[in-house]
N, C-alpha and C positions, 0 to 999 in steps of 0.2 A: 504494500500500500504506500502510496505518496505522502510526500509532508504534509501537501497540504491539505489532503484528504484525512489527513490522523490529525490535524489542526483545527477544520471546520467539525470533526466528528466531539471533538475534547472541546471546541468550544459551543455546541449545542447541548452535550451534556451538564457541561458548567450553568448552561440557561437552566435548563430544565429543573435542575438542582436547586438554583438559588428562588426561581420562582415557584419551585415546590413549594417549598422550606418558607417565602414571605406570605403564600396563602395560609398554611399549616400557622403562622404565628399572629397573625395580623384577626384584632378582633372582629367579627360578625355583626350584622349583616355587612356586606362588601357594595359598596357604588360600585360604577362605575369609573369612578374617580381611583378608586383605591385598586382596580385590575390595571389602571395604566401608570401609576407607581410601579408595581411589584412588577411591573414587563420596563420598563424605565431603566428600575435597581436591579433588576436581572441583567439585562444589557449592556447596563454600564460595568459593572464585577466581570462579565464572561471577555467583554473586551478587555479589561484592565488583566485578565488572566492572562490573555492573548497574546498580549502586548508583553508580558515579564518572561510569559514562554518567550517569545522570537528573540528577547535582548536578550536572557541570559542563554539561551541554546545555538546562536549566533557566534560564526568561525572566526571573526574580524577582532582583534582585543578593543578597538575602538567605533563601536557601533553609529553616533550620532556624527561624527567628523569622516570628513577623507581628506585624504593629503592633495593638491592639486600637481598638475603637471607642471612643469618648466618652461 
């Protein structure tokens, strides 16, 4: 399987997880205001996961810079 394929698969788990877990805690009855929080704060965690896999799994010692040419 590809990177990016075991990337998008880890981070649709990571959704699914976090927005389990915000419906499972968040008090009752639920708006609709409160299902597009917990889809919000899901999205934002699964990215921020994303995001720490690819820097810290990333070949280059300095991720955010490059050196330029001459």
């Amino acid at each position: 399987m590809g990177r990016g394929v075991m990337l998008a698969l880890a981070g649709i788990c990571v959704f699914a997880v976090v927005a389990a877990l915000m419906l499972k805690l968040m008090p009752g009855p639920l708006h609709d205001s409160d299902y597009m929080i917990v889809g919000s704060v899901a999205t934002l965690i699964a990215l921020l996961v994303l995001f720490l896999v690819l820097v810290t799994t990333s070949r280059s010692s300095n991720v955010f810079f490059k050196k330029r040419r001459k």
